[in-house]
PyMOL CGO cylinders between C-alpha atoms (Angstrom):
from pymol import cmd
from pymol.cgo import CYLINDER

trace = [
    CYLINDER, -155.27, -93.27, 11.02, -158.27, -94.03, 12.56, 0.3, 1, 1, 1, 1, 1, 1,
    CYLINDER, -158.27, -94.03, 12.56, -158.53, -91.08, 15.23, 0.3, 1, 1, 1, 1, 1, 1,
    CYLINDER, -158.53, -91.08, 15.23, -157.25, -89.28, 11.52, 0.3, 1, 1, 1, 1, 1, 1,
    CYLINDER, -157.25, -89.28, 11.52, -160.54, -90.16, 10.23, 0.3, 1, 1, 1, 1, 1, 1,
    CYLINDER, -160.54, -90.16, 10.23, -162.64, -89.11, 12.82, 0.3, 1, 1, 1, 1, 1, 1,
    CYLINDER, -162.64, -89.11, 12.82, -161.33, -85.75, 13.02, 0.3, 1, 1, 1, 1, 1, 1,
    CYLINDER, -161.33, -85.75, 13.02, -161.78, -85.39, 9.78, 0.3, 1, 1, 1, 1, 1, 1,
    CYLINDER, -161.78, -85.39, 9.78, -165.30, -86.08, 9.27, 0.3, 1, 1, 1, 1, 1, 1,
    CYLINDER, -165.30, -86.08, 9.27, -166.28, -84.49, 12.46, 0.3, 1, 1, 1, 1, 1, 1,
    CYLINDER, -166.28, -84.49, 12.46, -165.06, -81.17, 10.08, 0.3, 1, 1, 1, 1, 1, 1,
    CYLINDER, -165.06, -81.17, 10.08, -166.34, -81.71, 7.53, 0.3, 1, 1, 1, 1, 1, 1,
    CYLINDER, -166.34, -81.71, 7.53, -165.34, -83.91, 4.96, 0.3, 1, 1, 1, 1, 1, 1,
    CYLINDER, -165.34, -83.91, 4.96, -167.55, -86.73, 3.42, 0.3, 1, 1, 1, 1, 1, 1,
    CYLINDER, -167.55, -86.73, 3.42, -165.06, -88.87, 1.86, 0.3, 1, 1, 1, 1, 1, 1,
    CYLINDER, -165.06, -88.87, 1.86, -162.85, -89.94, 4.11, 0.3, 1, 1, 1, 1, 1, 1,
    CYLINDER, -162.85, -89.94, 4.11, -161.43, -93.37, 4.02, 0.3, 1, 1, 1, 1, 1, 1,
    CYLINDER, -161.43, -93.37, 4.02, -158.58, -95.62, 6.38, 0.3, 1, 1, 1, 1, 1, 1,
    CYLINDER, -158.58, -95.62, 6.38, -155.70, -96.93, 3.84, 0.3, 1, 1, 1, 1, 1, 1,
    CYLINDER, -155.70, -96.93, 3.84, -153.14, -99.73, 4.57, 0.3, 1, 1, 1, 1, 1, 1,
    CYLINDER, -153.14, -99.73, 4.57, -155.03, -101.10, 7.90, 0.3, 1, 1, 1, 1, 1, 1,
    CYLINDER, -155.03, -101.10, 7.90, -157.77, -104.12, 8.19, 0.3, 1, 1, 1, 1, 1, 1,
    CYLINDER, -157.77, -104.12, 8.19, -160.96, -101.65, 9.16, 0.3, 1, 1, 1, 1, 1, 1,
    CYLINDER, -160.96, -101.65, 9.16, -163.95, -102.61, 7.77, 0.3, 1, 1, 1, 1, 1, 1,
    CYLINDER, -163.95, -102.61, 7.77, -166.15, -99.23, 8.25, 0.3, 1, 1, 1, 1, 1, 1,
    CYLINDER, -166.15, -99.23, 8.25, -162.73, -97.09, 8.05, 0.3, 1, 1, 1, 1, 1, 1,
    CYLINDER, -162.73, -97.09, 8.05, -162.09, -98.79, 4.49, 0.3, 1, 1, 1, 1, 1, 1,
    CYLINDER, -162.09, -98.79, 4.49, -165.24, -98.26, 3.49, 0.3, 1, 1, 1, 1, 1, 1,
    CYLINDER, -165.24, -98.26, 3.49, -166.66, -95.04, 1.36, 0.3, 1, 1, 1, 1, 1, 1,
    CYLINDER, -166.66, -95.04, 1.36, -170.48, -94.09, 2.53, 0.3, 1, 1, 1, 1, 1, 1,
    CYLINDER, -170.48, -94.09, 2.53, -172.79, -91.42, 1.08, 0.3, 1, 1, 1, 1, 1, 1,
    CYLINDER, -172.79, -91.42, 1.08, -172.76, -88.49, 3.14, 0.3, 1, 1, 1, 1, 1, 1,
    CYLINDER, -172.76, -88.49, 3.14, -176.65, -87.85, 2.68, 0.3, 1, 1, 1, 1, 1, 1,
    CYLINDER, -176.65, -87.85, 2.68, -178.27, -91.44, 3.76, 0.3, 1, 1, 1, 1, 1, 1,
    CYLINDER, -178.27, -91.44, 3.76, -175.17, -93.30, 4.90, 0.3, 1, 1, 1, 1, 1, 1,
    CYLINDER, -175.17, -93.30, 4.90, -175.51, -96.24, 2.66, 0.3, 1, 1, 1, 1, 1, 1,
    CYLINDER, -175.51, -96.24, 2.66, -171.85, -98.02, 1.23, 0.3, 1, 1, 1, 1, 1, 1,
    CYLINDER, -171.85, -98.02, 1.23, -171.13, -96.48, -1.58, 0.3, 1, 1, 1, 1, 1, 1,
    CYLINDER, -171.13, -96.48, -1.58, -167.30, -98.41, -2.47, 0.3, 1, 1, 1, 1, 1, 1,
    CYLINDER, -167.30, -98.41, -2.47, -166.44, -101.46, 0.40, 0.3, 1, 1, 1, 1, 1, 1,
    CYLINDER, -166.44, -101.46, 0.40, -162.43, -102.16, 0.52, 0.3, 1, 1, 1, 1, 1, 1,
    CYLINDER, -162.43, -102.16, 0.52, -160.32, -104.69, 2.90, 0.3, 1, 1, 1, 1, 1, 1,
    CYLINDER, -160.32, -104.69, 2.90, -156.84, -102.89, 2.45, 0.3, 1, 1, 1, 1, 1, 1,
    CYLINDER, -156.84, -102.89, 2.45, -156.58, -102.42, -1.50, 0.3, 1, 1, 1, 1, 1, 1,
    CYLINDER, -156.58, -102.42, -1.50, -159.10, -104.89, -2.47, 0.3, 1, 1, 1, 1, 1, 1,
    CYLINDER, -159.10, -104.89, -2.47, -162.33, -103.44, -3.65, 0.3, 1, 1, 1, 1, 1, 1,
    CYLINDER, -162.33, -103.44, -3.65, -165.18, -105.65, -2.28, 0.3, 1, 1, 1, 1, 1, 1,
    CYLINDER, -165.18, -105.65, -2.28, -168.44, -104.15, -3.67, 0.3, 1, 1, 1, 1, 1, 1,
    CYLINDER, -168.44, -104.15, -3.67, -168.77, -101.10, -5.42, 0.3, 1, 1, 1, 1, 1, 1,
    CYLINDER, -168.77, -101.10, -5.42, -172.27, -99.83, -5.31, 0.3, 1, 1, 1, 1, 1, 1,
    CYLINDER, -172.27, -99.83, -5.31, -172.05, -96.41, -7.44, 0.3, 1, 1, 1, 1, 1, 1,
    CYLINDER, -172.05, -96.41, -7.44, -174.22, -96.07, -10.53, 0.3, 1, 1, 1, 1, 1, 1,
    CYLINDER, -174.22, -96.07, -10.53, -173.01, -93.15, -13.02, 0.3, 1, 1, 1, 1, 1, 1,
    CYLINDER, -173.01, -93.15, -13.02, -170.98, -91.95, -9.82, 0.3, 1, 1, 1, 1, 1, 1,
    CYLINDER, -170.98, -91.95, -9.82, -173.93, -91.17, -7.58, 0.3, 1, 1, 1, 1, 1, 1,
    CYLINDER, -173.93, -91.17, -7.58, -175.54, -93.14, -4.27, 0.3, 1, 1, 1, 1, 1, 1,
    CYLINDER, -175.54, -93.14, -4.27, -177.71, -95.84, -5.85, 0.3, 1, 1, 1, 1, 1, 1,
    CYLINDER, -177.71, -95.84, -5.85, -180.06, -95.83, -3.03, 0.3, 1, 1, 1, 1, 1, 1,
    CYLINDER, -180.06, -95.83, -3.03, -180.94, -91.95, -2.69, 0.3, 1, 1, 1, 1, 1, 1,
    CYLINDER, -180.94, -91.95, -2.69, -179.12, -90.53, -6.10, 0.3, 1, 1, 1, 1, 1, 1,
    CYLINDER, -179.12, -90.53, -6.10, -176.28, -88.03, -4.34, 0.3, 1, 1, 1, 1, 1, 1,
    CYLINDER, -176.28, -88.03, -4.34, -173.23, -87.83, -6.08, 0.3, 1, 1, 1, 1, 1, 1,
    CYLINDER, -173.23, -87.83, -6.08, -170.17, -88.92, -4.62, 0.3, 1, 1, 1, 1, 1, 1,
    CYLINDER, -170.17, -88.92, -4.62, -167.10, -86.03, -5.51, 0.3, 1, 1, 1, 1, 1, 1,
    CYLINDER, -167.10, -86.03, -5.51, -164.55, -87.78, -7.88, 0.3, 1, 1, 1, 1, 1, 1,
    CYLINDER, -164.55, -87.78, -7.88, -164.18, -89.94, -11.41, 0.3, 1, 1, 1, 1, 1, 1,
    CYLINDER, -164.18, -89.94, -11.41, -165.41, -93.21, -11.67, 0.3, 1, 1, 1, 1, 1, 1,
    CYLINDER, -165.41, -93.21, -11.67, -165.74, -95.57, -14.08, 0.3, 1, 1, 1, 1, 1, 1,
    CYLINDER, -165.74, -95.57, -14.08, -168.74, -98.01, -14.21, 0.3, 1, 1, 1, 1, 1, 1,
    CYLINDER, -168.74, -98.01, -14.21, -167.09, -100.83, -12.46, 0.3, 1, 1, 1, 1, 1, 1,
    CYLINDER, -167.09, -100.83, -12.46, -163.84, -101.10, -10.73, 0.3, 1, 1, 1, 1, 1, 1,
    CYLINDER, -163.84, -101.10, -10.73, -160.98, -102.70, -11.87, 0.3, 1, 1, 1, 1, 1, 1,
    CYLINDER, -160.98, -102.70, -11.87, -160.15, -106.28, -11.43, 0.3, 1, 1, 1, 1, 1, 1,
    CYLINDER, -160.15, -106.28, -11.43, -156.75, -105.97, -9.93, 0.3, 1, 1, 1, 1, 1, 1,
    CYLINDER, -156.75, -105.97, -9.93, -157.09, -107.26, -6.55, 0.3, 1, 1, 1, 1, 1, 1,
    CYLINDER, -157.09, -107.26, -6.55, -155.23, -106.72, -3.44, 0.3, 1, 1, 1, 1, 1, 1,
    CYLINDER, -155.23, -106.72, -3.44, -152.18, -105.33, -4.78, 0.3, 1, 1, 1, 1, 1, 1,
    CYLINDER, -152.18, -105.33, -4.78, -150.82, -101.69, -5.09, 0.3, 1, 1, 1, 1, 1, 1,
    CYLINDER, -150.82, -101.69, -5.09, -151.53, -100.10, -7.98, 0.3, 1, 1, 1, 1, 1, 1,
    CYLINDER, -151.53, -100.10, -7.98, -149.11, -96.98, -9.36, 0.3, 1, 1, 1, 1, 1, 1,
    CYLINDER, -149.11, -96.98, -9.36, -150.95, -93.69, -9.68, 0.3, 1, 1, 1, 1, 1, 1,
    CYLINDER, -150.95, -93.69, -9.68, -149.43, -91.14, -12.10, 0.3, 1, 1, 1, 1, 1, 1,
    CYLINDER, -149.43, -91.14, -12.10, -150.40, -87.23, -11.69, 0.3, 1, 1, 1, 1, 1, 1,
    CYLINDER, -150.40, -87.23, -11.69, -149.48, -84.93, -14.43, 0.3, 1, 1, 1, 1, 1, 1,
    CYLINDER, -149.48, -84.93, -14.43, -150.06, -81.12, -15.30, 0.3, 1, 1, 1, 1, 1, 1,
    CYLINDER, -150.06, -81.12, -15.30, -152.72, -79.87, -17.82, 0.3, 1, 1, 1, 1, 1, 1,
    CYLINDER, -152.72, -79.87, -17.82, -150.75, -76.93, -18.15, 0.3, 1, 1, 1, 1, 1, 1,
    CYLINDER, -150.75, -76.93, -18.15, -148.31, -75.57, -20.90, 0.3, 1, 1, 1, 1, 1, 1,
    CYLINDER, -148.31, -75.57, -20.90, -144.75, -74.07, -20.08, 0.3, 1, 1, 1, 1, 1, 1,
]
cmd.load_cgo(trace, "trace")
């Protein structure tokens, strides 16, 4: 996961994050303009969440996605995520 991540942002992508592993900076979301933490995790535990209105607090980029204001207070555990179609049959 880890060489997964590198290859990733060395093409490109901002966002890219470790999942189910311990590593600190892989775990972590930064802004891809001034490299500040934008959302810090230990496995599924969100430890700080730095976002205001969805952008970088320190130099205003936004970060792609939808957030809400704060995270939720679920802790360390798996949470279900349901996808669903916008569009009509």
């Amino acid at each position: 996961l880890l060489m997964a991540r590198e290859i990733a942002m060395k093409n490109g992508l901002y966002y890219v994050y470790t999942g189910n592993v311990h590593h600190q900076e892989g775990d972590t979301t930064f802004c891809h303009k001034c490299h500040q933490p934008l959302i810090v995790r230990d496995w599924y535990e969100i430890k700080a969440f730095y976002l205001k209105n969805g952008s970088c607090p320190n130099c205003g980029t936004p970060c792609a996605g939808v957030f809400e204001e704060a995270p939720g207070h679920w802790g360390n555990k798996r949470q279900a995520v349901y996808f669903s179609s916008s569009e009509t049959q």
